[in-house]
C-alpha positions as CSV (number, residue, x, y, z in Angstrom):
1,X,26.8,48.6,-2.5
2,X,23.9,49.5,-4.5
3,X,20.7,51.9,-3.5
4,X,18.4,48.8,-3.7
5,X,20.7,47.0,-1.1
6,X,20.5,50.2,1.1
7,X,16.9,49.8,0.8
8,X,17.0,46.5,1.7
9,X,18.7,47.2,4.8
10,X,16.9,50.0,5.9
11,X,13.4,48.0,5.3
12,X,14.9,45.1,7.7
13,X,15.8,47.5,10.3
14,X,12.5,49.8,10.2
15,X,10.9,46.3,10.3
16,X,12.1,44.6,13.1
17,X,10.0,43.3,15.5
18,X,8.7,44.8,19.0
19,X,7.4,43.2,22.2
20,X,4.9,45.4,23.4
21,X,2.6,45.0,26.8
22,X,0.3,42.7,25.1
23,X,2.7,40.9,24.0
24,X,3.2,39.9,28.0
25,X,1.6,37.5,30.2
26,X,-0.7,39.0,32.4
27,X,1.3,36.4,34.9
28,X,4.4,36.1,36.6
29,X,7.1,34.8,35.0
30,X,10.4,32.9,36.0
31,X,13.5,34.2,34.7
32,X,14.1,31.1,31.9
33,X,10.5,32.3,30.6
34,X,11.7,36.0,30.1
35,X,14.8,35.1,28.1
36,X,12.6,33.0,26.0
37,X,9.9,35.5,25.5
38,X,12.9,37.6,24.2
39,X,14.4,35.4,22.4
40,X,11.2,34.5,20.3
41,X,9.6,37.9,19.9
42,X,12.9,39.8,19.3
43,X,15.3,37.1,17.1
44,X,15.4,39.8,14.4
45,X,17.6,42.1,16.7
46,X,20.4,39.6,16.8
47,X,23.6,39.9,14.5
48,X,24.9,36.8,14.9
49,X,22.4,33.8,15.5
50,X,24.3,32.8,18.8
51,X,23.7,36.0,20.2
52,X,22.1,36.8,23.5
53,X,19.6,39.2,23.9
54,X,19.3,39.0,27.7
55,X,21.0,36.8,29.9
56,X,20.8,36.1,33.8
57,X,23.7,37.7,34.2
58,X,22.0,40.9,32.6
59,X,18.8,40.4,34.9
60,X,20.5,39.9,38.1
61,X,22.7,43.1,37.3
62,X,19.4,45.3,36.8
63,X,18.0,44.0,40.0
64,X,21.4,44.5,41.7
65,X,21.4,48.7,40.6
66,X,18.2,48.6,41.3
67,X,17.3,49.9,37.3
68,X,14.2,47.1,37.6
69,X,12.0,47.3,40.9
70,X,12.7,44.5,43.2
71,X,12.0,40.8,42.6
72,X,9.7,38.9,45.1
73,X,10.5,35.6,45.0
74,X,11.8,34.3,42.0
75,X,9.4,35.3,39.5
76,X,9.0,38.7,37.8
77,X,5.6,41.2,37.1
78,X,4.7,42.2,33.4
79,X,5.8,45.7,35.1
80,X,9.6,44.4,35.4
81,X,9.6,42.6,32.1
82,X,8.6,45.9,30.7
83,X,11.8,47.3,32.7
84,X,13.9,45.1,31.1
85,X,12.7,45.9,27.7
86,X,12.8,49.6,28.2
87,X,16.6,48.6,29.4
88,X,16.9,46.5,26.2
89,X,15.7,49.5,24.3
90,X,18.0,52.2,25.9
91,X,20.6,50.0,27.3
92,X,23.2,50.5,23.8
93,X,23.0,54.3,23.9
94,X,23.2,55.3,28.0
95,X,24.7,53.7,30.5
96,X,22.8,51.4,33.1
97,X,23.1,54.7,35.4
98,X,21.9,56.9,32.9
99,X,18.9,54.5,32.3
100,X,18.0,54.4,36.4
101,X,18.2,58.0,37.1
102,X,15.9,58.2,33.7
103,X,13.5,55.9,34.9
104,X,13.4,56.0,39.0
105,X,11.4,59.3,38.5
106,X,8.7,57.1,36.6
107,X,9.0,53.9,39.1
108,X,8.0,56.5,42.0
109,X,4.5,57.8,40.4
110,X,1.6,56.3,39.6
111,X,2.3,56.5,35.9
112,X,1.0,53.3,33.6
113,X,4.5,52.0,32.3
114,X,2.7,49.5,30.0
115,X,0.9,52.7,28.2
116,X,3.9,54.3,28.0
117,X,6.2,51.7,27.0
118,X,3.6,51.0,24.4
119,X,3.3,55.2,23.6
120,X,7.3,54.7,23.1
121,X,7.0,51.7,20.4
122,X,4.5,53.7,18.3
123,X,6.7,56.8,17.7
124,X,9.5,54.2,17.5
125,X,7.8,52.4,14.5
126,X,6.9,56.1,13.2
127,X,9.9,56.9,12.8
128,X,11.2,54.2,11.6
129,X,9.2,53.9,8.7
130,X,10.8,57.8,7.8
131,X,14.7,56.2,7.7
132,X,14.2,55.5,4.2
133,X,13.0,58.8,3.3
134,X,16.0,60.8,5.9
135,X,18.6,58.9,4.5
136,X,17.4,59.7,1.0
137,X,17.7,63.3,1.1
138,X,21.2,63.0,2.7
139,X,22.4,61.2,-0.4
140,X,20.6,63.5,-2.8
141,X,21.4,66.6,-0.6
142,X,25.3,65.8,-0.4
143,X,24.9,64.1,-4.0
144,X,26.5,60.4,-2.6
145,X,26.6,57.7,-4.9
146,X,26.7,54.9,-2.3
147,X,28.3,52.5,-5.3
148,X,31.4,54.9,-4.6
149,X,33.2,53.7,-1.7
150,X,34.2,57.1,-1.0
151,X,30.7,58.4,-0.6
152,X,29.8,55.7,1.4
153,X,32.1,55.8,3.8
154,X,30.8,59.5,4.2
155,X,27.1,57.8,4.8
156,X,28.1,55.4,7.6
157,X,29.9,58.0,9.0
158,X,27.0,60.6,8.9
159,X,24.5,58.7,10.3
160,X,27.6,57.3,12.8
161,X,28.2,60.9,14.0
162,X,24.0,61.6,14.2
163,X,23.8,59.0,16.2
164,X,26.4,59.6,18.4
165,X,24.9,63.9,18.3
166,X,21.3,61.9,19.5
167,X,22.5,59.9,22.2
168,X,24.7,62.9,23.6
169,X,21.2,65.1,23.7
170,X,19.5,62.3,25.6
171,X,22.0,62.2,27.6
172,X,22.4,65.8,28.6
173,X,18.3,65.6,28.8
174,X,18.7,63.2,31.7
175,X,21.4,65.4,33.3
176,X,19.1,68.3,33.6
177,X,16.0,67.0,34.1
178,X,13.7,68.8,36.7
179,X,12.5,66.1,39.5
């Protein structure tokens, strides 16, 4: 691998696309209509072009822990498709309990979810945008030359491990929250 394909792939992944509460009828919406509003917004987040991002399956088991508010009828508020995409977002990294004792505390005030779904998409993009620049300084800092399988293996394992060190913190942030 060479730095300019490293670039490459941290440019498609800083990139990809968002839904955010605009993006979102200001109507209900049947479950079909959800999965495509995914499915055309998000495409970029699939590995594989066969792959689901949301499924009934996946819906039905949201409503079922109660992790989205309940469903009248068969259609779903911009509120809940904003649930699910906050599930979409966190749903990789904690578990589907993790995620409803994150949000219940949220679902019970009067707090805007669209503004701060929309709040969590900008410093997702910010940040983003910085990969290129992190990941730079721990191949200059640890001098890796990513054309030398050794050194990157040490790379993907690096940013393996800070992921892993991130998702511990949020999860040890939900565990001792204050209600």
């Amino acid at each position: 691998m060479n730095k300019e394909t490293l670039e490459n792939i941290i440019e498609k992944e800083s990139h990809k696309s968002t839904i955010t509460s605009k993006d979102i009828p200001d109507l209900d919406l049947y479950m079909d209509q959800i999965m495509t509003l995914f499915d055309n917004h998000l495409a970029n987040h699939k590995k594989k072009e066969d792959d689901k991002l949301l499924t009934k399956t996946m819906i039905n088991n949201y409503s079922k822990a109660k992790v989205i508010t309940p469903v009248k009828g068969k259609k779903y508020t911009k509120e809940q498709i904003i649930q699910m995409l906050i599930i979409y977002e966190l749903k990789n990294n904690l578990s589907i309990q993790e995620i409803k004792d994150l949000l219940t505390p949220i679902y019970e005030s009067d707090d805007d979810l669209s503004k701060l779904y929309d709040h969590f998409i900008e410093i997702k993009h910010s940040l983003n945008q910085q990969l290129q620049k992190m990941i730079q300084k721990i191949i200059d800092d640890y001098q890796l030359t990513i054309e030398n399988y050794q050194d990157l293996f040490l790379l993907v394992s690096v940013l393996s491990s800070l992921s892993h060190s991130l998702t511990n913190i949020g999860e040890m942030l939900i565990e001792t929250k204050e209600l």
